[in-house]
N, CA, C and O atoms as a Tripos MOL2 file, in Angstrom:
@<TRIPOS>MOLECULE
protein
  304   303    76     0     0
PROTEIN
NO_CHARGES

@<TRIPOS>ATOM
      1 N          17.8530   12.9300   -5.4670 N.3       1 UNK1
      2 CA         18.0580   13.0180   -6.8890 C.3       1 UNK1
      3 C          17.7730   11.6460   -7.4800 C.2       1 UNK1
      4 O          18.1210   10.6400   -6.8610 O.2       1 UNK1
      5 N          17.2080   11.5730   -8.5490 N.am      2 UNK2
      6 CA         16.7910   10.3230   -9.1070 C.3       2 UNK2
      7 C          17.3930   10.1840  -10.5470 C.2       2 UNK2
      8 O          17.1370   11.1660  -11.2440 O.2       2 UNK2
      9 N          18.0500    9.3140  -11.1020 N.am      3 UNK3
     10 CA         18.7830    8.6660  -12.3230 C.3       3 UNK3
     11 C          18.2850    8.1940  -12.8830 C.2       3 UNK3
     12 O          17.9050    7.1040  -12.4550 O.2       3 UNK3
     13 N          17.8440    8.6170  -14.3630 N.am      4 UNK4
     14 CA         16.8600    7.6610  -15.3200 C.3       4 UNK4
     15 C          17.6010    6.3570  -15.2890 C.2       4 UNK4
     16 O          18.7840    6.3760  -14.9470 O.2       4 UNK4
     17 N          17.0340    5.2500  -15.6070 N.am      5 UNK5
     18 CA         17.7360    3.5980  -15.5070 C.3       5 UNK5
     19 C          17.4090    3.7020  -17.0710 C.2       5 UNK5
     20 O          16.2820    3.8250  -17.5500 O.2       5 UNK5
     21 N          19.0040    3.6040  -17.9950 N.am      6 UNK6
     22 CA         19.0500    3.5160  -18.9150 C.3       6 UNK6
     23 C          20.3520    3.9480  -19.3760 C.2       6 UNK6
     24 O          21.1280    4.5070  -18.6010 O.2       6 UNK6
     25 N          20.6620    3.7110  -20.6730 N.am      7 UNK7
     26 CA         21.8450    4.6420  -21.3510 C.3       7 UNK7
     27 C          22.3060    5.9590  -20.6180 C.2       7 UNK7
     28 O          23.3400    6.2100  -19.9990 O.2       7 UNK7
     29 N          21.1900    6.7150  -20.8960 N.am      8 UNK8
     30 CA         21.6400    8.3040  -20.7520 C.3       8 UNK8
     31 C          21.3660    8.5310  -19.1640 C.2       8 UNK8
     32 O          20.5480    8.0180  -18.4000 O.2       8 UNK8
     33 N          22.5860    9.7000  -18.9420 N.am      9 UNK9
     34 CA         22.9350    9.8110  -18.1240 C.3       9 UNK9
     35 C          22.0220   11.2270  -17.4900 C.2       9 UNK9
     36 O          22.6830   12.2280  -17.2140 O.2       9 UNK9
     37 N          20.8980   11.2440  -17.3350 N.am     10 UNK10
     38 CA         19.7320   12.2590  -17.0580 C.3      10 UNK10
     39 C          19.2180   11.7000  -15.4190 C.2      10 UNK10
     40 O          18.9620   10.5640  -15.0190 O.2      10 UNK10
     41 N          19.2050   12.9480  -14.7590 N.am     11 UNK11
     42 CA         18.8820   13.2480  -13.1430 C.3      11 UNK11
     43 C          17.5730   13.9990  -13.4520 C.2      11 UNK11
     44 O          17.2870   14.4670  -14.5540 O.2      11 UNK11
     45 N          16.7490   14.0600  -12.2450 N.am     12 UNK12
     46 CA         15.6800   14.4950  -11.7500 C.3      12 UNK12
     47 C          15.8090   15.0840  -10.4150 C.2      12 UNK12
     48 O          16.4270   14.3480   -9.6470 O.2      12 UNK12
     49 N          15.4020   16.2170   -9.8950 N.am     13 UNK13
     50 CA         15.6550   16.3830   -8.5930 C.3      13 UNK13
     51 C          14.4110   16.9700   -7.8810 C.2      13 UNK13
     52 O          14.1140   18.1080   -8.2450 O.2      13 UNK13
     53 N          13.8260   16.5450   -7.1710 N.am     14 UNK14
     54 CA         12.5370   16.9230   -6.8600 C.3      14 UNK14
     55 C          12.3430   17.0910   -4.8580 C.2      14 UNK14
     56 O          13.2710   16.7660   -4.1180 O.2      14 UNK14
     57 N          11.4000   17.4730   -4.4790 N.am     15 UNK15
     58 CA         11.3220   17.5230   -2.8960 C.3      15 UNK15
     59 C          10.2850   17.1150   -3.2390 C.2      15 UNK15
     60 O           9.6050   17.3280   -4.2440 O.2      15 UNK15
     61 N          10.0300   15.9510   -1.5920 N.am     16 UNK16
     62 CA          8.6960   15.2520   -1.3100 C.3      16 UNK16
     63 C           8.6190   14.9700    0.1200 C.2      16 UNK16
     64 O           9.6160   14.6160    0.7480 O.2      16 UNK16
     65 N           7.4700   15.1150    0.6560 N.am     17 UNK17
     66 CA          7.1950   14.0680    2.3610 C.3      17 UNK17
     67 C           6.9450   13.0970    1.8820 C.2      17 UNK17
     68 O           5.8610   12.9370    2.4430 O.2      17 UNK17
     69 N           7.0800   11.9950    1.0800 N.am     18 UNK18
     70 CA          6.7290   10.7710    0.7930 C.3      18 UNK18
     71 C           7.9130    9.8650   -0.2230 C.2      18 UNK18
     72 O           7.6600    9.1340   -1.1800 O.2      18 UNK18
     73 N           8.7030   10.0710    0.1250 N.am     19 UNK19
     74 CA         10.0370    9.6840   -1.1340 C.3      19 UNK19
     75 C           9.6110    8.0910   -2.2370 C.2      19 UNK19
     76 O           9.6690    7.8740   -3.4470 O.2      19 UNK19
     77 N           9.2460    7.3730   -1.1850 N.am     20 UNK20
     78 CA          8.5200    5.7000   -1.8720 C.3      20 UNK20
     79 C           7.2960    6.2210   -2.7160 C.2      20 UNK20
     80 O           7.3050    6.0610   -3.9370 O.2      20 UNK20
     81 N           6.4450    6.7230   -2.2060 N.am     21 UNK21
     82 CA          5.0000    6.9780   -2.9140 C.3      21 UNK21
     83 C           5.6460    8.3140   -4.4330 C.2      21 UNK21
     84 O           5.1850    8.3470   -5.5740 O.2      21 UNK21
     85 N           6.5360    9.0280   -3.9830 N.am     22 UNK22
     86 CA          7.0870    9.7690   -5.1990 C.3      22 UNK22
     87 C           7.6490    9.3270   -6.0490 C.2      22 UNK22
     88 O           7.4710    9.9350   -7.1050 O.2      22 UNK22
     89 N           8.6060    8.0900   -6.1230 N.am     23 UNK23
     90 CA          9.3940    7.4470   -7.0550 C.3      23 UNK23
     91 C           8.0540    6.4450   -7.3630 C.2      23 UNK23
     92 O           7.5720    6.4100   -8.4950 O.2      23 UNK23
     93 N           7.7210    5.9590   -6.6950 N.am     24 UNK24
     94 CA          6.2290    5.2650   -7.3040 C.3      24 UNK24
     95 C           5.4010    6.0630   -8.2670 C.2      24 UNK24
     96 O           4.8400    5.5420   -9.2310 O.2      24 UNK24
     97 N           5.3580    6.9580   -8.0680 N.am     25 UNK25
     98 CA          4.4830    7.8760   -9.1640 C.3      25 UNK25
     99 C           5.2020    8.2340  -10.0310 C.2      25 UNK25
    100 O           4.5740    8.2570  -11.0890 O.2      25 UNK25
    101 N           6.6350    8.6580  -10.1940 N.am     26 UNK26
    102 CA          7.0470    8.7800  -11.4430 C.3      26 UNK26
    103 C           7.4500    7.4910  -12.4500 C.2      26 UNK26
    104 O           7.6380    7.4190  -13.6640 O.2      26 UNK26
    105 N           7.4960    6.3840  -11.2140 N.am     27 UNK27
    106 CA          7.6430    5.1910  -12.4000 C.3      27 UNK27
    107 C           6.7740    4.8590  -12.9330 C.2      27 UNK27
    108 O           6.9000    4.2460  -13.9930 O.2      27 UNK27
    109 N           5.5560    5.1410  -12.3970 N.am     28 UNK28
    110 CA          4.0260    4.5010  -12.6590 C.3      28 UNK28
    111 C           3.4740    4.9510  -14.0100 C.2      28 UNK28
    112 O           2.7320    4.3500  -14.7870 O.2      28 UNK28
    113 N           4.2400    6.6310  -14.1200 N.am     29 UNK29
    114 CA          4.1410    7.3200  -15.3490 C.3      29 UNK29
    115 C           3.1580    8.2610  -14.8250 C.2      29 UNK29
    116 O           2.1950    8.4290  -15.5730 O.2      29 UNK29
    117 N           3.1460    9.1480  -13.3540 N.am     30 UNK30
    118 CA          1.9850    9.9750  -13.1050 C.3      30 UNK30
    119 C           2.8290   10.8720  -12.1590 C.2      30 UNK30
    120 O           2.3530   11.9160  -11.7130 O.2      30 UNK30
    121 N           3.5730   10.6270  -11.9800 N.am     31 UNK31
    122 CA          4.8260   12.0850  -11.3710 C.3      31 UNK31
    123 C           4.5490   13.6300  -12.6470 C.2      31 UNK31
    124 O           3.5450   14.0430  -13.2280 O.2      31 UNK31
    125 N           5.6870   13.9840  -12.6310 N.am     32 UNK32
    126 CA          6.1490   15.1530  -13.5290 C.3      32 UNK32
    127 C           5.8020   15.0320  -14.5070 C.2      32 UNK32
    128 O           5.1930   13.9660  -14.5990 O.2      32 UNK32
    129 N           5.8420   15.6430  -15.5310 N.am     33 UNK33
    130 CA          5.7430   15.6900  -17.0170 C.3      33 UNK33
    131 C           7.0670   15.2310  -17.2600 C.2      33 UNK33
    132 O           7.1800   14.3250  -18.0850 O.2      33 UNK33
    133 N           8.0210   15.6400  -16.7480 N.am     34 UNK34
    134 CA          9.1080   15.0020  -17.4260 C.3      34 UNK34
    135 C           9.7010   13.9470  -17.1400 C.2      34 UNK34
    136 O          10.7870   13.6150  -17.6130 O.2      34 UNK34
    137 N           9.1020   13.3730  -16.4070 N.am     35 UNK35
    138 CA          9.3530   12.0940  -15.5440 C.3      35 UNK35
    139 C           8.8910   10.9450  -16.2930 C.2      35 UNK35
    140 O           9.5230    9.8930  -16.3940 O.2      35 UNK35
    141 N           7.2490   11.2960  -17.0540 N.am     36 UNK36
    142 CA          6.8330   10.3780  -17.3560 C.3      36 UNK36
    143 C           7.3400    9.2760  -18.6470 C.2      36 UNK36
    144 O           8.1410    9.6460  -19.5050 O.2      36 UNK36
    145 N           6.9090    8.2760  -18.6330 N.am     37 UNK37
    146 CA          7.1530    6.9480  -19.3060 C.3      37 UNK37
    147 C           8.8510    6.3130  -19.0750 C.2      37 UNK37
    148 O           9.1520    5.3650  -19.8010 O.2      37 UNK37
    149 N           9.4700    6.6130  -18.5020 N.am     38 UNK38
    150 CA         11.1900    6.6110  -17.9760 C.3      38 UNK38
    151 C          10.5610    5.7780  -16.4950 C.2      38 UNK38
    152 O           9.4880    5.8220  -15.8940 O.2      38 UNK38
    153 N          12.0830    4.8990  -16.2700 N.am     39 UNK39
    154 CA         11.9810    3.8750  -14.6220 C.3      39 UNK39
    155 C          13.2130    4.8410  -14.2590 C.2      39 UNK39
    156 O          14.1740    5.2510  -14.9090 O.2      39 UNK39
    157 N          12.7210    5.0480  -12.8020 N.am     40 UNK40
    158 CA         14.2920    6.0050  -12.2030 C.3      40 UNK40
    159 C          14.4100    5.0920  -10.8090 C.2      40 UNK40
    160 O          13.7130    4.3640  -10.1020 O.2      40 UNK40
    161 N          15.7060    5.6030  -10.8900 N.am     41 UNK41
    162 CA         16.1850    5.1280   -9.5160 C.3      41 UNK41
    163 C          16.6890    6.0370   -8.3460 C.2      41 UNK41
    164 O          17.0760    7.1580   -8.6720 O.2      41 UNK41
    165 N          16.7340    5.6770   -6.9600 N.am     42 UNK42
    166 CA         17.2120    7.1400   -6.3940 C.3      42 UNK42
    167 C          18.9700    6.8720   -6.1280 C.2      42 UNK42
    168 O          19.4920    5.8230   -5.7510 O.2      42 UNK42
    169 N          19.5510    7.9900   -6.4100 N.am     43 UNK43
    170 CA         20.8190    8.0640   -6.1770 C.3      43 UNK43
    171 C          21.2930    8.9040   -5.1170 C.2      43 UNK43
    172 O          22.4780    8.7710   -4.8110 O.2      43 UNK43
    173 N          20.3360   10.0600   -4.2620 N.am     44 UNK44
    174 CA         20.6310   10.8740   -3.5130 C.3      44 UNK44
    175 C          19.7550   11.2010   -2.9120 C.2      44 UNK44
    176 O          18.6470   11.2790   -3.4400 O.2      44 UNK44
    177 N          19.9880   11.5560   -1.3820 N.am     45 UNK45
    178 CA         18.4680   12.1880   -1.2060 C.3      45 UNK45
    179 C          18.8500   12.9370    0.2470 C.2      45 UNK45
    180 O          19.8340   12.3630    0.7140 O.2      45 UNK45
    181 N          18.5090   13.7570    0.9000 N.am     46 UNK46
    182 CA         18.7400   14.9730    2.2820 C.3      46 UNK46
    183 C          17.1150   15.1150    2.4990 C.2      46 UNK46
    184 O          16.0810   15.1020    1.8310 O.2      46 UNK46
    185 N          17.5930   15.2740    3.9910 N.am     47 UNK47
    186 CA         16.3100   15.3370    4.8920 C.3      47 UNK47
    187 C          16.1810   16.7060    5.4150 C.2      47 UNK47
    188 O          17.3180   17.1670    5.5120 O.2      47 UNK47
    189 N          15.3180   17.5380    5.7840 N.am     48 UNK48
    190 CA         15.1470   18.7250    5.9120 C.3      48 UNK48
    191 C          13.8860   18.6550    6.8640 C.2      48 UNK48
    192 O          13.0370   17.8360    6.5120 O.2      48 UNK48
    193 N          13.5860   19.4780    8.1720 N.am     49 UNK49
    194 CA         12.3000   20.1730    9.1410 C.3      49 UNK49
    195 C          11.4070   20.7640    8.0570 C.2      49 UNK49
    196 O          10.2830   20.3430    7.7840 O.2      49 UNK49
    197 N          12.1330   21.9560    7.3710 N.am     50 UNK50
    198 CA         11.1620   22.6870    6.8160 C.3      50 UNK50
    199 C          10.8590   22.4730    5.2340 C.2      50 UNK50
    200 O          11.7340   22.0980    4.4540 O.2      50 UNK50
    201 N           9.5750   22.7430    4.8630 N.am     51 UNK51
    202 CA          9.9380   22.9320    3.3320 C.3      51 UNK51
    203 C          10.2160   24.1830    2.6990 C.2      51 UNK51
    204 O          10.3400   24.3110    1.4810 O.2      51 UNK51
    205 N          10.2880   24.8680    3.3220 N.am     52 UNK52
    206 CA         11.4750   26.2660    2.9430 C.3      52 UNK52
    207 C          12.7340   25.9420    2.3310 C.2      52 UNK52
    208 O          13.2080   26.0890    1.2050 O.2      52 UNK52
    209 N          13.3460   25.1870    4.0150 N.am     53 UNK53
    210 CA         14.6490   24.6710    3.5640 C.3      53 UNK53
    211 C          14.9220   23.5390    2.5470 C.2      53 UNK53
    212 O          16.0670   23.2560    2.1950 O.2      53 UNK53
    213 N          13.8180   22.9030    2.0900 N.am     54 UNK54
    214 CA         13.6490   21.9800    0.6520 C.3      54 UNK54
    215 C          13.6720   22.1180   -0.2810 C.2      54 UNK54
    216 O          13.9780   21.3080   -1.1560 O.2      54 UNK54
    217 N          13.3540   23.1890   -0.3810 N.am     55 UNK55
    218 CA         13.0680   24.0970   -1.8460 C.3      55 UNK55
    219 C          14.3480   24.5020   -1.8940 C.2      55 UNK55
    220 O          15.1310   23.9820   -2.6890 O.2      55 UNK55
    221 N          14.6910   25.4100   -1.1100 N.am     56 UNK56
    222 CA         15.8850   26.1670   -1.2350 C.3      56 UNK56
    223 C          17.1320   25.2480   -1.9700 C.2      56 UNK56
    224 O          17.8020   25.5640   -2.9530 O.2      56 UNK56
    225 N          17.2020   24.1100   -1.2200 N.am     57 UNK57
    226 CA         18.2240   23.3550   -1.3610 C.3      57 UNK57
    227 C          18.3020   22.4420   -2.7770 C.2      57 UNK57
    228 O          19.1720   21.7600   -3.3180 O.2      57 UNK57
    229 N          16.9780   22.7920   -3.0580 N.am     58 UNK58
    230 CA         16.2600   21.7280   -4.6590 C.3      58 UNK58
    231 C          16.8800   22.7330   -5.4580 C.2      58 UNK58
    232 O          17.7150   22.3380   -6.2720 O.2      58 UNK58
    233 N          16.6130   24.0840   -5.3830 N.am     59 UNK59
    234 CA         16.8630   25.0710   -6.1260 C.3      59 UNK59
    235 C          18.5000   24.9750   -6.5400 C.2      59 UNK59
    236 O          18.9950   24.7290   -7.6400 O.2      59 UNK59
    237 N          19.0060   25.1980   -5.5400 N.am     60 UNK60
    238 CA         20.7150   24.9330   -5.4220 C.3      60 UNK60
    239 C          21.5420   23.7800   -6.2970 C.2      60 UNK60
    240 O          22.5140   23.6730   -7.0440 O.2      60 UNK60
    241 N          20.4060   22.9390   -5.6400 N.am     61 UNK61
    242 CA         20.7570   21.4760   -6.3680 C.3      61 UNK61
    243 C          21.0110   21.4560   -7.9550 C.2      61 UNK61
    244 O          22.0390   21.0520   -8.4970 O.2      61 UNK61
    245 N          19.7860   22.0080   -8.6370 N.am     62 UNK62
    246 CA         18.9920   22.3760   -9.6360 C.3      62 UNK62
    247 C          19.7540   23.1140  -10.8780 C.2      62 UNK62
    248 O          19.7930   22.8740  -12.0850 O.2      62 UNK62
    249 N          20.3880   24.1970   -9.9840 N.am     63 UNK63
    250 CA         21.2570   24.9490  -10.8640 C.3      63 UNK63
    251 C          23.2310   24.5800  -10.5120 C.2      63 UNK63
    252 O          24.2190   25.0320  -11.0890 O.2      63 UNK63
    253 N          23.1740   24.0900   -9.9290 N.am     64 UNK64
    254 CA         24.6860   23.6750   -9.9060 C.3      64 UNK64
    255 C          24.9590   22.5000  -10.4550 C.2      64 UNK64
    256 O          24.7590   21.4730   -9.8070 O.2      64 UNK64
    257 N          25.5430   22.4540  -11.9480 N.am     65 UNK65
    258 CA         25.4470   21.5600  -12.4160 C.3      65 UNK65
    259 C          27.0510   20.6600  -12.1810 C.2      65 UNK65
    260 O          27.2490   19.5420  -12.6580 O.2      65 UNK65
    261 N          28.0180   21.3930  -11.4000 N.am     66 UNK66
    262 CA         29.1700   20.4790  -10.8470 C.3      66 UNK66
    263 C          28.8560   19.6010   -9.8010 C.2      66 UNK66
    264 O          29.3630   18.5020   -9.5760 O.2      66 UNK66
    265 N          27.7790   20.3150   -9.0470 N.am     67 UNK67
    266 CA         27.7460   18.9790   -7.9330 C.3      67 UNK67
    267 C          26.5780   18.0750   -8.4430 C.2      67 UNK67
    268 O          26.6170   17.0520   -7.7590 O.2      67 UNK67
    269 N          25.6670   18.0130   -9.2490 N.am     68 UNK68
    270 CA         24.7130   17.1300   -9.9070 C.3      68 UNK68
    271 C          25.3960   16.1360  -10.5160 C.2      68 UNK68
    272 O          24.9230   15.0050  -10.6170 O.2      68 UNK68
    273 N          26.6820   16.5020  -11.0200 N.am     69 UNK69
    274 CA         27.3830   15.6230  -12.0450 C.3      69 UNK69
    275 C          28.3810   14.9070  -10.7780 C.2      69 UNK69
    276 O          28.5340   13.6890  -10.8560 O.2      69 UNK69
    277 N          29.0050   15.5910   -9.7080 N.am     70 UNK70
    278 CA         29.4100   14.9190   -9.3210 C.3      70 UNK70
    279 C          28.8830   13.9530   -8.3190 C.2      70 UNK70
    280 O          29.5000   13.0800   -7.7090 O.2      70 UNK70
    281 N          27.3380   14.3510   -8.2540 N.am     71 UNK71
    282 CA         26.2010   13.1050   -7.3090 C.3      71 UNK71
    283 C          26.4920   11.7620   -8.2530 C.2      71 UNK71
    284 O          26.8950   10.6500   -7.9120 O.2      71 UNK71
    285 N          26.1370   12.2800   -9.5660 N.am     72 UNK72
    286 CA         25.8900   11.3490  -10.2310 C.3      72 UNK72
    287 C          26.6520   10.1920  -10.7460 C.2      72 UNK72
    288 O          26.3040    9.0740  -11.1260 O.2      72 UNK72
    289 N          28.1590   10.9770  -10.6140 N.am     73 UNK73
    290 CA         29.3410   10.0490  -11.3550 C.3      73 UNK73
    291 C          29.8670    9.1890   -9.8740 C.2      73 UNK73
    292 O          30.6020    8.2010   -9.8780 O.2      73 UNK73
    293 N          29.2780    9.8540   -8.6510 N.am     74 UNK74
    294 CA         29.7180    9.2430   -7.4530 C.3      74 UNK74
    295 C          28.5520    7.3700   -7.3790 C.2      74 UNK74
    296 O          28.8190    6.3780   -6.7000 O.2      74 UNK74
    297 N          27.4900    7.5480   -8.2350 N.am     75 UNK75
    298 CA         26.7200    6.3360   -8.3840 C.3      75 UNK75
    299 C          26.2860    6.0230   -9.5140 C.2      75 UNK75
    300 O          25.0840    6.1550   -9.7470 O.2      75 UNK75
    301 N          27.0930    5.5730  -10.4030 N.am     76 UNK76
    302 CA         27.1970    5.1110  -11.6700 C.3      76 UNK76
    303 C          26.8830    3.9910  -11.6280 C.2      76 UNK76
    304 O          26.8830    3.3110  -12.6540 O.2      76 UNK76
@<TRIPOS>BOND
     1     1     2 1
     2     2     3 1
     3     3     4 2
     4     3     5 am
     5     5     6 1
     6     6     7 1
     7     7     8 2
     8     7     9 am
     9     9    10 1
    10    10    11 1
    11    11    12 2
    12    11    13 am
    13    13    14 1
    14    14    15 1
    15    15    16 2
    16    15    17 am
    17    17    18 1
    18    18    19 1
    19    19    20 2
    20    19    21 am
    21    21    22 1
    22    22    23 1
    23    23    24 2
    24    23    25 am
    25    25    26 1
    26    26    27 1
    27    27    28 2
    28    27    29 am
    29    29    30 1
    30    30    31 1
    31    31    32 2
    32    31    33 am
    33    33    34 1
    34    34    35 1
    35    35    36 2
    36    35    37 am
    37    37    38 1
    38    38    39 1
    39    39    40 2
    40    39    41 am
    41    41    42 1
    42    42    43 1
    43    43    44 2
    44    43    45 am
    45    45    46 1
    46    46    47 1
    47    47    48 2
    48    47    49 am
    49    49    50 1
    50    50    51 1
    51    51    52 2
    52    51    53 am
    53    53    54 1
    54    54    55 1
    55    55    56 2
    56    55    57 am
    57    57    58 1
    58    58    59 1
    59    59    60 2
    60    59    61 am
    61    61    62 1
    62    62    63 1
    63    63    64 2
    64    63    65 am
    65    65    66 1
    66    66    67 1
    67    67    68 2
    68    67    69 am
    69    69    70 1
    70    70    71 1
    71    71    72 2
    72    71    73 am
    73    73    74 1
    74    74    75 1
    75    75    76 2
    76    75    77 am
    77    77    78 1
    78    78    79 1
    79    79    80 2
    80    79    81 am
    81    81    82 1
    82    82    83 1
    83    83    84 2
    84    83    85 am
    85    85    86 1
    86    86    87 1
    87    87    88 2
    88    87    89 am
    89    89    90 1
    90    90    91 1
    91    91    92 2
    92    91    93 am
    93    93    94 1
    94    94    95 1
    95    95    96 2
    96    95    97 am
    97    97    98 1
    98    98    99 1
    99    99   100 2
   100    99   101 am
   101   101   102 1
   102   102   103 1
   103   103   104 2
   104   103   105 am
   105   105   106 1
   106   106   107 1
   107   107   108 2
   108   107   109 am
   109   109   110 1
   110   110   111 1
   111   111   112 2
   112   111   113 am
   113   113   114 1
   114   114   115 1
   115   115   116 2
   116   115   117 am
   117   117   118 1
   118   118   119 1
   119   119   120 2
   120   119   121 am
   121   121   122 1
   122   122   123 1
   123   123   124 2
   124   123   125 am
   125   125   126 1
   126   126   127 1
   127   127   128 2
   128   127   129 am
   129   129   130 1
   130   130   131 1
   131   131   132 2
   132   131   133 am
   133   133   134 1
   134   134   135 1
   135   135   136 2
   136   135   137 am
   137   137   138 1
   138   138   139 1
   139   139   140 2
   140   139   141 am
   141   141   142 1
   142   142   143 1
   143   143   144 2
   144   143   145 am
   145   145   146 1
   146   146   147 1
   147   147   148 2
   148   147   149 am
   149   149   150 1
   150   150   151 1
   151   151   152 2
   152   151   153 am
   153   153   154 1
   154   154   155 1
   155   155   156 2
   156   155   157 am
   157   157   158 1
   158   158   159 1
   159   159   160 2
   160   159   161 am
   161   161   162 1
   162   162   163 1
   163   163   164 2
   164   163   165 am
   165   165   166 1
   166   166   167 1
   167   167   168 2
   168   167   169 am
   169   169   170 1
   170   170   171 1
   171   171   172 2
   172   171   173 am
   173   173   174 1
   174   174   175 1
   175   175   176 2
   176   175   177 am
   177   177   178 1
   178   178   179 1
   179   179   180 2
   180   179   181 am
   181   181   182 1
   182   182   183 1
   183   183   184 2
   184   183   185 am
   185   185   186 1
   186   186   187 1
   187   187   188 2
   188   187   189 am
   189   189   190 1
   190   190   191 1
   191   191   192 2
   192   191   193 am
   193   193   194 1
   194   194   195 1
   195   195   196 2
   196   195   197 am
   197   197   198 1
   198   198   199 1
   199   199   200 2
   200   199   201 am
   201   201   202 1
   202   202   203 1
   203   203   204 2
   204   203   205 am
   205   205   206 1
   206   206   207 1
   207   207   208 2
   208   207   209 am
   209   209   210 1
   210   210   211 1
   211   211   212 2
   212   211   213 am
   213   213   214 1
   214   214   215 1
   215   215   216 2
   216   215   217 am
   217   217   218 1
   218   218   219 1
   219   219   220 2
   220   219   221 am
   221   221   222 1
   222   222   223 1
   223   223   224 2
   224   223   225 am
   225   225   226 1
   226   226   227 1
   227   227   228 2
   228   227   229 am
   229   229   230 1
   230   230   231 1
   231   231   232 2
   232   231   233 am
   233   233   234 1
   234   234   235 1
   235   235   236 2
   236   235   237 am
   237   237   238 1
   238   238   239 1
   239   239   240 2
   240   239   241 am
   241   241   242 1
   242   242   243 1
   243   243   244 2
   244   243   245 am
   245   245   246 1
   246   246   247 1
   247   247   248 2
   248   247   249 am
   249   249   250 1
   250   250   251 1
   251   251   252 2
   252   251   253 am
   253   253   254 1
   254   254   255 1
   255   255   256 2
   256   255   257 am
   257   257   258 1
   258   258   259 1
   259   259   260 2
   260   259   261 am
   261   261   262 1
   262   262   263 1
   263   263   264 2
   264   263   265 am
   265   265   266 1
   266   266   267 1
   267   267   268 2
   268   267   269 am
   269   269   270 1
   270   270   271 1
   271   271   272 2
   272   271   273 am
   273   273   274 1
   274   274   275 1
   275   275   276 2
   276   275   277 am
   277   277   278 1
   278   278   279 1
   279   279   280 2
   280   279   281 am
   281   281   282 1
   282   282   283 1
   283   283   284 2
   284   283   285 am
   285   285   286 1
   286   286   287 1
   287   287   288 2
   288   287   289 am
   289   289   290 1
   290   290   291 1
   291   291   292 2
   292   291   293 am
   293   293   294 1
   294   294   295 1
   295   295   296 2
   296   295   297 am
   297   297   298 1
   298   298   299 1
   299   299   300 2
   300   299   301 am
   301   301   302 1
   302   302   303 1
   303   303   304 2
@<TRIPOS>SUBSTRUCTURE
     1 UNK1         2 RESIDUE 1 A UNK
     2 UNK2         6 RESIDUE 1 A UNK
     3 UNK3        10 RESIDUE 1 A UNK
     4 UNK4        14 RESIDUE 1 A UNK
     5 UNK5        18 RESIDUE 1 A UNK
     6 UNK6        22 RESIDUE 1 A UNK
     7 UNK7        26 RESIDUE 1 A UNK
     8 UNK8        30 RESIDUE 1 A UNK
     9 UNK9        34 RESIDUE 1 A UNK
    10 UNK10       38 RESIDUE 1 A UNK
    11 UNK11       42 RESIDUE 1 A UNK
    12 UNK12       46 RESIDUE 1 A UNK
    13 UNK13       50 RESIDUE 1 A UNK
    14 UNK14       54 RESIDUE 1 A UNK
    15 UNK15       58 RESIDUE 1 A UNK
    16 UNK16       62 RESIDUE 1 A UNK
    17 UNK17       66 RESIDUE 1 A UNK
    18 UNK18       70 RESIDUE 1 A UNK
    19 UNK19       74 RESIDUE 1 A UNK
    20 UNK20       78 RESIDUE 1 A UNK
    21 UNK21       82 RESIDUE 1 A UNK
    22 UNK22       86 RESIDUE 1 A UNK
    23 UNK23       90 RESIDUE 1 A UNK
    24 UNK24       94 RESIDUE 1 A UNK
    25 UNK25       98 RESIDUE 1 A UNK
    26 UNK26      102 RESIDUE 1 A UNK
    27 UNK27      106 RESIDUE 1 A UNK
    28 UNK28      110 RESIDUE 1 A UNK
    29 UNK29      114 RESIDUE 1 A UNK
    30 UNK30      118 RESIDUE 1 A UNK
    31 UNK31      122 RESIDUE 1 A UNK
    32 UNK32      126 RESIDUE 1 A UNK
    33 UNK33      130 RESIDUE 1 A UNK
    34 UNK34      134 RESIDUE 1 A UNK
    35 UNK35      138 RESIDUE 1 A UNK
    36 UNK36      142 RESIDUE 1 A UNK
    37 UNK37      146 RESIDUE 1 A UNK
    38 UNK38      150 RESIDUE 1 A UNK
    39 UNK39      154 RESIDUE 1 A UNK
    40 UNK40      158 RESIDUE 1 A UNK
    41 UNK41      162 RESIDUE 1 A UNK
    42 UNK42      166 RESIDUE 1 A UNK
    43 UNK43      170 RESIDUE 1 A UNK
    44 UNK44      174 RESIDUE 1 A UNK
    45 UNK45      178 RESIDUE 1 A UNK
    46 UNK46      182 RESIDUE 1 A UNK
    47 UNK47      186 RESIDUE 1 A UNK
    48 UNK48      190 RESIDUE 1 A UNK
    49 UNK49      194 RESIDUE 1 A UNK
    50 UNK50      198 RESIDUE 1 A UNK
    51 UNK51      202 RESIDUE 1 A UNK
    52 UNK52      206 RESIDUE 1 A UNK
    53 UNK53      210 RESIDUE 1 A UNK
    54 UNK54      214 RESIDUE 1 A UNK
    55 UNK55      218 RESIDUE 1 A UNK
    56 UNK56      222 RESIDUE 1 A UNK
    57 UNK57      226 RESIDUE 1 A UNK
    58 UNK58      230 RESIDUE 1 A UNK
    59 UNK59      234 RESIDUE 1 A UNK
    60 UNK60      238 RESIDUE 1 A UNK
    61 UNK61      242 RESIDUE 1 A UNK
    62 UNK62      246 RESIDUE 1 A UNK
    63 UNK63      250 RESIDUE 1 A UNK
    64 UNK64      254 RESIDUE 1 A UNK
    65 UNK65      258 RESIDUE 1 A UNK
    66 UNK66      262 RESIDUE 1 A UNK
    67 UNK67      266 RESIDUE 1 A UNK
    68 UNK68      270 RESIDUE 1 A UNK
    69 UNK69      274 RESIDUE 1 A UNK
    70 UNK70      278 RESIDUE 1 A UNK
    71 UNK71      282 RESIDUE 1 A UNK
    72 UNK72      286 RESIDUE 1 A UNK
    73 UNK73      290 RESIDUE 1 A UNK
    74 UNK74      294 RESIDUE 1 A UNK
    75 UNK75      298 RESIDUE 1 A UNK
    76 UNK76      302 RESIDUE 1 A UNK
């Protein structure tokens, strides 16, 4: 999970085989659409074999917004 570096308190949660080259691209301003022109930082991150099980778990991540908030308030 990645934390915009700024005021507001806005997460990103994305799956990658490349975690450095991914936060590189969204700072660079060439990640996501919604990523772009924002510096993030990573606050969380799980390792997974498959990308089945990546997705799945992005998905989870994604829509549970008690444990997003509580990733997030755990690295303030």
């Amino acid at each position: 999970m990645l934390k915009l570096i700024s005021k507001k308190s806005i997460t990103y949660v994305g799956y990658t085989k490349d975690l450095k080259k991914r936060i590189s691209l969204h700072n660079s301003g060439k990640g996501a659409k919604f990523t772009r022109g924002r510096k993030w930082k990573l606050i969380y991150k799980e390792k997974f074999i498959s990308k089945n099980k990546a997705i799945s778990r992005e998905y989870y991540i994604k829509k549970n917004r008690i444990l997003r908030n509580q990733i997030k308030d755990k690295n303030i």
